[in-house]
N, C-alpha and C positions, 0 to 999 in steps of 0.2 A: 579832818576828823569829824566835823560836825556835818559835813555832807554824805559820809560815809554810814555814819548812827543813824541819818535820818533814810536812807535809802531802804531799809529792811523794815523798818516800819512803813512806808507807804506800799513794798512789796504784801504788808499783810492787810494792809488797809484795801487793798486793791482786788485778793485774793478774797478777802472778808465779801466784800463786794460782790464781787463775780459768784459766789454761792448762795449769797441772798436772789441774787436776781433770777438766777438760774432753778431755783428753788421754787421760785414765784411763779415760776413760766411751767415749769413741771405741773404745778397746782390749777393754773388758768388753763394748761393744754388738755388736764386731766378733767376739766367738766366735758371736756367734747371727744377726748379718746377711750382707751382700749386701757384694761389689764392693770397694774399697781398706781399709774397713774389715775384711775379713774377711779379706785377703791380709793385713795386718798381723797379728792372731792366729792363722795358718794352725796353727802348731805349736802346743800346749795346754801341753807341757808341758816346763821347761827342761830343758840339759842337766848334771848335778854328774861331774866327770870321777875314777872310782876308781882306775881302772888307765892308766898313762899308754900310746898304742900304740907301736908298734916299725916304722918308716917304712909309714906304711898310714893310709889317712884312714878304713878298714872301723870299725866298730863294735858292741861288744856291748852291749845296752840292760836294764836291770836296772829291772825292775818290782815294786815291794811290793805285797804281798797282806797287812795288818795288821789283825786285830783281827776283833770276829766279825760277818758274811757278813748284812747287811740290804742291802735298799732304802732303808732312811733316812737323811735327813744326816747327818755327822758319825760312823759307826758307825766307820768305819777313823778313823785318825791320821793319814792324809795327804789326806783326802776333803775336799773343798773346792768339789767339784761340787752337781751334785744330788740323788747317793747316790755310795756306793761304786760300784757296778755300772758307772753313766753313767763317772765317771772310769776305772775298769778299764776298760771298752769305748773309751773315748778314746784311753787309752792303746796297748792293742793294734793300735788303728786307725793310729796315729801310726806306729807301731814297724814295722806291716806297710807303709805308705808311703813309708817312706823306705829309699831305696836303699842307703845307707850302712851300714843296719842289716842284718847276716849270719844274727845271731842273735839269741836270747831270754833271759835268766835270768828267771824269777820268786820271788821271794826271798817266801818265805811264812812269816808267825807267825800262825795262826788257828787256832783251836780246833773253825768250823765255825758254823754259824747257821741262815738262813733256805733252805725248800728252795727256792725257784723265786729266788732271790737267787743260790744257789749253780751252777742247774742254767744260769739266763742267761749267766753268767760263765765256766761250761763250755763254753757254746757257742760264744760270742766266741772264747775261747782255742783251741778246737779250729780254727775259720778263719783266726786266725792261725800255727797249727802247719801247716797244709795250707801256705803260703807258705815259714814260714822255722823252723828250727830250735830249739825252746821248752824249755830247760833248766829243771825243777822242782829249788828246794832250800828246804826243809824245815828251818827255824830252828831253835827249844825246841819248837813245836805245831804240825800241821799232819794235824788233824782232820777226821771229819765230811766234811761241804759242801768244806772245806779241801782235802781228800783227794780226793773225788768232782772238784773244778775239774784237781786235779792229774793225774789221767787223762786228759788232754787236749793235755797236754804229749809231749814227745819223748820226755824223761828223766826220770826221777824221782831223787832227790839226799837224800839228808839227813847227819845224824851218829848216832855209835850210841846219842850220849843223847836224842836227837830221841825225841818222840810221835807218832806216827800211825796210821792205822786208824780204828777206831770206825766199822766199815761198819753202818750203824742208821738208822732214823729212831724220834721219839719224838714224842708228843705229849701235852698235863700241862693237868691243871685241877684245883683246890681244893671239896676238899665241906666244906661251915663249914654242914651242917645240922644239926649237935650246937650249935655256939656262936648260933646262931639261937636254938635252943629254951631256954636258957641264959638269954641277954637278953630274951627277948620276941619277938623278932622274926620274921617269914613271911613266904616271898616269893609274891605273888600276880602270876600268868602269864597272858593272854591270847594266844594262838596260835592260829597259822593252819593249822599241821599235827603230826604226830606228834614231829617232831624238828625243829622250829625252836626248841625252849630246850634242844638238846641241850647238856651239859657247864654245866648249870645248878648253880652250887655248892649251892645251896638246897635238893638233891635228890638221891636219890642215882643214878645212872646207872641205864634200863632193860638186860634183857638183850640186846636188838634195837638199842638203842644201842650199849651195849659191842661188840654184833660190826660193825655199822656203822662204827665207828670204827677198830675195829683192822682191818677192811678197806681201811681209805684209808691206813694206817701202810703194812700189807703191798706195797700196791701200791705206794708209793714207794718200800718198799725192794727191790723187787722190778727196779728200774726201776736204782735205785745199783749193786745189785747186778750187773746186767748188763753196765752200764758198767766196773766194776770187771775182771770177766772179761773181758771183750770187750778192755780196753785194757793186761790181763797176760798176757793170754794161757791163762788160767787155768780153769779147770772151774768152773763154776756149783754144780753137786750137792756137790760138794768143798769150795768156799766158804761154803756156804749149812750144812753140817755141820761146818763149822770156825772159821776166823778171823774171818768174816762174821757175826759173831753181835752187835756191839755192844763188843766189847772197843778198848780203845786196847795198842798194841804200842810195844815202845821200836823203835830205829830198829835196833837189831840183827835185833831176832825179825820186823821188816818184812821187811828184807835175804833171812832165810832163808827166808819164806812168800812170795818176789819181789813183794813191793808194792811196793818201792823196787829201784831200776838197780844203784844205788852209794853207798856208806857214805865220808863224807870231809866236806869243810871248804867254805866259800862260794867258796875261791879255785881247788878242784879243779872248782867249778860254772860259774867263771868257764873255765878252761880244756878242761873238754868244751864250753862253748858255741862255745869258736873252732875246735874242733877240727870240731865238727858242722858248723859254719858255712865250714870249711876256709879259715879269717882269723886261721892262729898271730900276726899281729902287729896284732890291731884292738885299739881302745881301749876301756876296759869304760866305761861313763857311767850314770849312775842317771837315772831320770826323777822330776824335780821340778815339782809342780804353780804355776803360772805364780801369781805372787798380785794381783788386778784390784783393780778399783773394789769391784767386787761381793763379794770376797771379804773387803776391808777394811770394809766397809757391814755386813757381816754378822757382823763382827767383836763393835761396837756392841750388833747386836740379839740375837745370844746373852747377851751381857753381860750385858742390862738384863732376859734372860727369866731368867737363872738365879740361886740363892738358894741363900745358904750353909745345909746342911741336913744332919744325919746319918742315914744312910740305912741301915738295917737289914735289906733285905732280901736273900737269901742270893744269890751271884754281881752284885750291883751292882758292884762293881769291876771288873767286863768292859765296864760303858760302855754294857748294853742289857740291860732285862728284858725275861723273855721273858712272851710275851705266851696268856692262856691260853687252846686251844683252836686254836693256830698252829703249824703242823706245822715242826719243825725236824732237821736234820744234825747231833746234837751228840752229846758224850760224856756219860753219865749226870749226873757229877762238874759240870756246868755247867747240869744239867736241873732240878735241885733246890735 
C-alpha cells in the first residue's frame, strides 16, 4: 500500500520537474531565437530598484562596470554572458531601448585591461550617449581601458579618494634566458620570418624588435590619447607633456587636470543623471543580469573545471593574468 501512495507522488514530483526545466530552456533558448520565445526574454536583464521615484514612472538605469576589461567569461563579477563586453553591449542596448529610461549612470570599479576589450565598450557607450544621457561615477579605480570607456559618457564623476588616469598602454613579456642556461635548457625555433618568435622568453629581444614593438604600444597610445583630448576638451601636446604619461591620479588632482566633471558621492551621480535627463522625480534601478538555464549549467561546469590551488603569481587576485605579448590599458602596479 505504501509503495503504491508513494508512486503517484513522485510521478508529479517528476512531471513538476520536467516543466520547470523545460521552461527554463524555452527562456535560455529564447535570448538567442525567433518568435514567442524570444518575446519572452526581450529584456536580458532585471530590474533591482535603488532610489524609490517621486510620482513618475521615468527611470534612471545604473550599470556596473566591475573588474578588469577582457573578452573572456567571467572577467567582471556580474558577467554571466559570453564575456563582459557582450553583456555591457546588452546592457546598453536595453537601457537605450527603452523608453522609460531618461538616463545613464555607469558605476565603474576597474583598474582597466584589454585594449580592443576596452575600446569595443567605448563604442557601444558612446551610441548610447548620442541617445540619452550617460552619467560616469568612478568608485575606489577607475583606470586605464576604465578611463578610456569613460570618455564616452556625458559626465564624468568620481570622489577625491577615487584613482584614475593612467592614460598608457603597456605591453610585458618574460626573458628566463639566464634560467635556461642554469637548467640545461634551449629553446630551438623554426620560423617563417624575422619576427614571428618575437617576445621569445628564450632570447633576448632584437633592436628592430624592440622598436617594432614600442611602435605598436605608441600607436595605441596615441589613438587613447586622442580620445582623451578630444572628449575633454583638452590640448594633445599639453597632455602628451604632462598627465598623459602613464601616472594614475587621485580623483582630486583628476578634478584639477579636468579629467573628471565633478568630485562627490554615487547619490550626487544619481542626481545629475535626472537632472541631465530632466526626470527630478524618476526611479534610480540597477541592472541585474537575468539568471537562465544556461547560466545555472554553467554553474556546474565551472565547478567541476576548477581546483583548489595556491597561486603565486603577482596580481592573480584581480581574477586575470595577463597574458604575454598582449597589449593592455593598465597601471603599471597591475602590469607586473
Amino acid at each position: 500500500m505504501k509503495k503504491s501512495g508513494c508512486l503517484p507522488l513522485l510521478l508529479i514530483v517528476l512531471l513538476g520537474f520536467s516543466l520547470f526545466a523545460n521552461l527554463m530552456l524555452l527562456i535560455a533558448l529564447g535570448s538567442r531565437g525567433k518568435g514567442p520565445a524570444k518575446a519572452m526574454a526581450k529584456k536580458k536583464f532585471a530590474e533591482t530598484t535603488l532610489v524609490q521615484g517621486h510620482d513618475s514612472s521615468d527611470k534612471i538605469a545604473v550599470i556596473r562596470l566591475d573588474g578588469l576589461i577582457s573578452y573572456k567569461h567571467g572577467v567582471s563579477s556580474a558577467s554571466t554572458g559570453e564575456s563582459m563586453v557582450d553583456d555591457l553591449k546588452e546592457a546598453f542596448q536595453q537601457a537605450a531601448n527603452d523608453p522609460k529610461v531618461k538616463a545613464v549612470v555607469i558605476s565603474v570599479d576597474s583598474p582597466g585591461g584589454e585594449v580592443t576589450a576596452g575600446d569595443t565598450i567605448h563604442h557601444a557607450l558612446g551610441k548610447l550617449s548620442a541617445k540619452k544621457p550617460v552619467v560616469i561615477f568612478i568608485n575606489s579605480i577607475g583606470t586605464s581601458a576604465a578611463y578610456y570607456i569613460a570618455c564616452a559618457g556625458s559626465w564624468i564623476m568620481c570622489s577625491d579618494t577615487s584613482f584614475t588616469g593612467s592614460i598608457g598602454v603597456i605591453i610585458s613579456t618574460l626573458n628566463y634566458k639566464e634560467l635556461f642556461g642554469k637548467i640545461g635548457l634551449q629553446s630551438v625555433i623554426f620560423k617563417s620570418g624575422q619576427f614571428k618568435d618575437a617576445l621569445n622568453g628564450a632570447r633576448d629581444l632584437t633592436e628592430e624588435e624592440k622598436s617594432y614593438f614600442q611602435g605598436l604600444v605608441m600607436q595605441t597610445y596615441d589613438r587613447f590619447l586622442n580620445i582623451v583630448a578630444d572628449s575633454r576638451h583638452l590640448d594633445p601636446a599639453t597632455l602628451r607633456d604632462g598627465i598623459a604619461d602613464g601616472r594614475v591620479l587621485s580623483g582630486k588632482d583628476a578634478y584639477t587636470a579636468k579629467l573628471v566633471d565633478q568630485l562627490g558621492y554615487i547619490e550626487e551621480a544619481y542626481a545629475k543623471a535626472r537632472t541631465l535627463g530632466n526626470v527630478p522625480g524618476a526611479e534610480v534601478v540597477r541592472y541585474e543580469k537575468k539568471r537562465g538555464l544556461v547560466q545555472f549549467l554553467r554553474l556546474f561546469e565551472d565547478s567541476e573545471k576548477s581546483d583548489i590551488h595556491l597561486d603565486l603569481n603577482v596580481g592573480s587576485a584581480t581574477g586575470m593574468k595577463l597574458e604575454s605579448g598582449r597589449l593592455y590599458l593598465l597601471p603599471s602596479f597591475y602590469a607586473f
